[in-house]
N, C-alpha and C positions, 0 to 999 in steps of 0.2 A: 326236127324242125325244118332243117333245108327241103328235105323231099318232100313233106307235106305243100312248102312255100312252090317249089318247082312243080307241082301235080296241079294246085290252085291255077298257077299265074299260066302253065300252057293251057290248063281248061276252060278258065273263064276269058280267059284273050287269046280268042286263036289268031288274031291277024300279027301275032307274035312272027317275027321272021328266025331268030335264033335265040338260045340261053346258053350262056358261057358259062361252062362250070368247073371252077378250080378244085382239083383232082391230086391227091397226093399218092406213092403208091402205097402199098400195103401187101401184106404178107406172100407175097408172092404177085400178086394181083395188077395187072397195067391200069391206070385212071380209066382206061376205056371198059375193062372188063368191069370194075369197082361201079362204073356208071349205069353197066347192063344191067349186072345183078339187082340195084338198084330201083332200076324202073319195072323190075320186075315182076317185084310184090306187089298183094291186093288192090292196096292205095290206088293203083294205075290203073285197075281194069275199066273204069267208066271212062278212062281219057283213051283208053286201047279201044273200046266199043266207039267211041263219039269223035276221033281223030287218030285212026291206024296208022298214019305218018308221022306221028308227034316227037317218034324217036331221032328224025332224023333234023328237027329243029334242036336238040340238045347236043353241043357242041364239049367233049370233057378237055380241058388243058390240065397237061399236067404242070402241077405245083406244087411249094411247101412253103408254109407259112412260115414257118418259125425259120428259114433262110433269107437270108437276103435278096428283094425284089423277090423276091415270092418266089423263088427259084426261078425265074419264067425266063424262055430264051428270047433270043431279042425278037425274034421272029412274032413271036406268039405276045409280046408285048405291043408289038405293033400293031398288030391284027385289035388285040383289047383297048388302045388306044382310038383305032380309028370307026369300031365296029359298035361299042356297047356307050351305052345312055344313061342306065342304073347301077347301080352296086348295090347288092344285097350279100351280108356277109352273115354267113349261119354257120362256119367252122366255130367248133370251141372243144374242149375237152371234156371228158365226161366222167371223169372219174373225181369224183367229188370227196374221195377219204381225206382227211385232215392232214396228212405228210403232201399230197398235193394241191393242197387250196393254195400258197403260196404261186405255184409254177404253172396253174388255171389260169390265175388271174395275171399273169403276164404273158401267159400263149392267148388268151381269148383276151385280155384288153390290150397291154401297153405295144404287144407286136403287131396287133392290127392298127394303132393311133400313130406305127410308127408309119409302118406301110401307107395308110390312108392320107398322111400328111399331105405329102407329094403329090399324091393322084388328085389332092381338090385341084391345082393348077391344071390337070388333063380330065377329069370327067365331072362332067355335071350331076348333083344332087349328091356327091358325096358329103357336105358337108354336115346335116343335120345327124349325119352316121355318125360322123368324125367327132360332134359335139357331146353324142351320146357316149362316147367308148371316154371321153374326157372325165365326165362327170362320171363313168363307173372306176375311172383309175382315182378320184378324188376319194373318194367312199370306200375303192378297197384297202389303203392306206390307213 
């Protein structure tokens, strides 16, 4: 879902200047390499034909959700602080067996409503997010 969201939004809006993208690592892998591989695939080749620079308005910070303050140094919180307008959150877990539906729904809702809290005070439009992840923590209970 994110990559599709991220391929849309630099496509159809290119006077985009930048998209920040929280990056956690992985098996070996730096968020930056995670990010390459990424824009890699198919999905990308109309936005690689119709904007060959598009790689370099995608910005990867590295992150973890399920850490506090999103692991983010302070540096890199300030920059998200001072730099970005939207929040669009499409981490979630994806292993859907029944021993994990419990630990989904508190990595992909209650760690994001916790996260999101705070940040309605610093970024604009988070809140209808924030409202959303409310009403799925009500339901997953």
């Amino acid at each position: 879902m994110g990559k599709v969201l991220l391929e849309k939004l630099l496509r159809s809006c290119p006077k985009v200047k930048a998209v920040y993208i929280l990056v956690r690592h992985k098996a070996g892998q730096t968020p930056q390499e995670r990010m390459e591989e990424m824009i890699s695939c198919k999905l990308f080749d109309r936005l690689r034909d119709e904007q060959p620079e598009f790689k370099e308005k995608i910005i990867a910070v590295t992150s973890e959700l399920t850490q506090s303050e999103l692991d983010l140094s302070e540096q890199d919180k300030e920059k998200l602080i001072d730099c970005i307008n939207i929040v669009f959150h499409c981490a979630a877990t994806v292993r859907f067996n029944e021993t994990q539906r419990c630990c989904s729904v508190k990595c992909d809702c209650h760690t994001t409503a916790h996260h999101l809290g705070p940040a309605n005070e610093e970024f604009g439009g988070v809140h209808a997010c924030f409202n959303s992840i409310r009403l799925l923590q009500s339901k997953a209970h």
